[in-house]
C-alpha positions in Angstrom: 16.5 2.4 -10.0 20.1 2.8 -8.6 20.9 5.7 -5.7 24.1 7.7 -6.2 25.3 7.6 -2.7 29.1 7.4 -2.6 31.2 5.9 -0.2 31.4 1.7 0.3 31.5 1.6 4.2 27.5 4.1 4.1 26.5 1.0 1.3 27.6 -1.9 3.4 25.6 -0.7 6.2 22.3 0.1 4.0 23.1 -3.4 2.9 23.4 -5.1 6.5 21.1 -2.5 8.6 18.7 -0.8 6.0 17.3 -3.6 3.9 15.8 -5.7 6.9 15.2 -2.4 8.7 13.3 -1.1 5.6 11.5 -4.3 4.6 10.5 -5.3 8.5 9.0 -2.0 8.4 6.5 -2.3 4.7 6.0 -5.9 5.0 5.2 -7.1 8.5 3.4 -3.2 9.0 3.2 -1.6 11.6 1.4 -2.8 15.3 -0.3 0.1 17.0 -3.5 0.3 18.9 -7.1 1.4 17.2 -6.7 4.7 19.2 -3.2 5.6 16.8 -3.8 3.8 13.7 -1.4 5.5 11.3 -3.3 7.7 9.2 -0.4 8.8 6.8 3.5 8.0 6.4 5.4 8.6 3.7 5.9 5.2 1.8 9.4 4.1 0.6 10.6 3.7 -2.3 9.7 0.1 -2.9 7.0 -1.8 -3.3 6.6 -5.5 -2.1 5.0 -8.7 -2.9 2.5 -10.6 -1.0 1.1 -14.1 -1.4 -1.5 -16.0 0.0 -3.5 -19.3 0.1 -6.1 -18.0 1.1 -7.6 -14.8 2.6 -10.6 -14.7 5.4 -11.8 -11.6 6.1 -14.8 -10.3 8.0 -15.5 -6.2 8.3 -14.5 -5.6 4.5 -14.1 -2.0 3.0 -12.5 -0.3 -0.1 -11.6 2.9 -1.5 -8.9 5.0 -3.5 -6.1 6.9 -2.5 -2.7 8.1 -3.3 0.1 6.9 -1.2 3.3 9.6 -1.2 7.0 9.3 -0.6 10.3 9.3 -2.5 12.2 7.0 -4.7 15.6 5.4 -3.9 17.1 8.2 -5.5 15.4 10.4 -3.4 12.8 11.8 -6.0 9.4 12.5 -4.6 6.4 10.4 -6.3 3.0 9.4 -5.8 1.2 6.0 -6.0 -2.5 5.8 -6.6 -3.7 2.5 -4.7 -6.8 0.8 -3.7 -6.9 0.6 0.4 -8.0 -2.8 1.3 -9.6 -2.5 5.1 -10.5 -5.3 7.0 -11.7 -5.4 10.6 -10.2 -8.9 11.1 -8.4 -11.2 8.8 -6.8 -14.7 9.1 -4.4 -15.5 6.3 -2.6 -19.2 5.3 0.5 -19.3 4.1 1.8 -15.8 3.6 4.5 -14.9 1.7 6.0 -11.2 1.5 9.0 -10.2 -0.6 10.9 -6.6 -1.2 13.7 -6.1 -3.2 16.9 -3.9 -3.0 18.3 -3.5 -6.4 21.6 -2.8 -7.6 23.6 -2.2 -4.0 27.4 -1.5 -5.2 29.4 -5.0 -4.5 26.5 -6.6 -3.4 24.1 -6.6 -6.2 20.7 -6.9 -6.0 19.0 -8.4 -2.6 15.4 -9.7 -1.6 14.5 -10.1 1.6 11.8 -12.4 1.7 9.6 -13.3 4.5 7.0 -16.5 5.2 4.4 -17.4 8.0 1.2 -19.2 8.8 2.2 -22.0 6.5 -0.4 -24.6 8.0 -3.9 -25.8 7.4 -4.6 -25.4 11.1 -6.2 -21.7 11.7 -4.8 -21.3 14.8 -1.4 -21.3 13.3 -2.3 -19.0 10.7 -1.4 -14.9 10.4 -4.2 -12.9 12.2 -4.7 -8.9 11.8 -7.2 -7.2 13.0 -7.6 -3.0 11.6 -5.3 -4.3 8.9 -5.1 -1.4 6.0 -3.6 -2.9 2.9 -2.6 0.0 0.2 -2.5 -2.1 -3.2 -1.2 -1.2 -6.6 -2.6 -4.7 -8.3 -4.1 -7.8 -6.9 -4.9 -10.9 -8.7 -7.4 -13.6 -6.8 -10.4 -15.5 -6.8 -12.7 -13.4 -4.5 -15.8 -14.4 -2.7 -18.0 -11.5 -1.0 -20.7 -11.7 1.5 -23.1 -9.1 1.6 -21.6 -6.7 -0.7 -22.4 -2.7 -1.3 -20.7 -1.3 -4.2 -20.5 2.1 -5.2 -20.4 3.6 -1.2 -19.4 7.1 -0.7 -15.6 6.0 0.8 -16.3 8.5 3.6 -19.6 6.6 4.9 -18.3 3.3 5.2 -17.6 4.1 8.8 -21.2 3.2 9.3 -21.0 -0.1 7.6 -19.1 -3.1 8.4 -15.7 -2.6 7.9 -13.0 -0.5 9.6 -14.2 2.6 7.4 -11.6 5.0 6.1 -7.8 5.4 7.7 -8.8 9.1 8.6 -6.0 11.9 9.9 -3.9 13.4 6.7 -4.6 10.3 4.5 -4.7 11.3 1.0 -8.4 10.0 -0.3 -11.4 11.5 -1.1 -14.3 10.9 1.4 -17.0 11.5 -1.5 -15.1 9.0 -4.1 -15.8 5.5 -5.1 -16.1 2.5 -1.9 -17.5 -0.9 -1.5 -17.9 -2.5 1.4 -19.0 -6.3 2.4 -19.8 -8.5 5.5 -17.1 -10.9 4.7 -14.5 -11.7 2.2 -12.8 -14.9 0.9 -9.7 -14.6 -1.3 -7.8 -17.3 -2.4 -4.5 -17.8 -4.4 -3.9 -13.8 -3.6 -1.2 -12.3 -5.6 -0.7 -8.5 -5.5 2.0 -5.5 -5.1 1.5 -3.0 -2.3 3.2 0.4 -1.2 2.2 -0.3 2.7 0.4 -2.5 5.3 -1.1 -0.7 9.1 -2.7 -3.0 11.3 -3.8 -2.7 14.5 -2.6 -6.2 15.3 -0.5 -8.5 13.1 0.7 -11.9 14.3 2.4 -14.1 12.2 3.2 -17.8 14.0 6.1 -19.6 12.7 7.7 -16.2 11.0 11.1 -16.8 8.9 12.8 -14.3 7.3 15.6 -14.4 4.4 18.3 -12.4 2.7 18.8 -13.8 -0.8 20.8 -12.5 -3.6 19.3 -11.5 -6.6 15.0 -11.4 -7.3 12.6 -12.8 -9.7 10.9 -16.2 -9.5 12.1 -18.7 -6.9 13.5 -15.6 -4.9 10.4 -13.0 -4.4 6.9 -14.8 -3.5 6.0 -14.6 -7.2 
């Protein structure tokens, strides 16, 4: 979708400043402590890419919700998503990818960002209160312990993180599921935003690329 802002010196800054601004921001998430988990922010208007070897998750929850912002044109819309909550994760080889289309001499630009790339888990991502907000996933999945069918707002009382809380925009009495642990592996999916209490990601690299699609975005 392509903005109508004028002027080439304001697009050669959104190109230079805005991109990695706006992509640091929805793809690494954002580190704050337990006590000020972000309940609510209004989501940009991209999406991102995320891949994974595999996914290791203990304190696993679920639920629905609709994530709210504008579009690069500065339309407001809504995204229903599936909140993924996990009270710690360890991740291999994580790949995360936005793009920027259409910037005026420019073109189209990905930034595109890797870490944890090694079979040793102490030089794999961690995340601990990590809130994932998911438009599709694709994986295999192994659960531990599994409860499906949870009122969302009860799953403070089970073994994951429970609900985001604050303004978020979810139903407490809708549809949860919630498990002891979690194991994910080939992970593909498309997400509106990541929160985590904690997010560290060992042997981070980060890339500007012209253009998108495969060999450019993680899938």
């Amino acid at each position: 979708m392509e903005s109508q802002v004028r002027g080439g010196t304001r697009w050669k800054r959104f190109a230079v400043v805005m991109v990695p601004s706006v992509a640091a921001t929805a793809c690494i998430g954002v580190a704050l402590a337990q006590g000020a988990l972000a309940a609510s922010f209004s989501v940009s208007g991209q999406s991102f890419k995320v891949t994974a070897k595999e996914l290791n998750g203990t304190g696993f929850s679920q639920y629905g919700a609709v994530d709210y912002g504008t579009s690069l044109d500065g339309k407001k819309e809504g995204h229903a998503v599936a909140v993924s909550a996990f009270e710690t994760a360890r991740i291999e080889k994580m790949c995360q990818s936005v793009v920027t289309p259409n910037i005026p001499l420019v073109g189209t630009v990905t930034l595109r960002l890797e870490a944890g790339d090694s079979s040793d888990e102490k030089q794999q991502v961690t995340a601990d209160n990590l809130y994932i907000d998911v438009e599709d996933l694709a994986a295999n999945a192994k659960f531990t312990n599994i409860d499906i069918g949870v009122a969302a707002g009860q799953m403070k009382d089970g073994p994951g993180p429970g609900m985001k809380g604050g303004k978020e925009q979810a139903n407490p009495y809708g549809f949860g599921q919630q498990a002891e642990n979690v194991q994910l592996t080939n992970v593909k999916q498309t997400a509106w935003a990541t929160t985590a209490g904690t997010f560290t990601l060992p042997k981070l690299t980060m890339k500007l690329k012209r253009g998108s699609g495969e060999g450019v975005e993680c899938y």
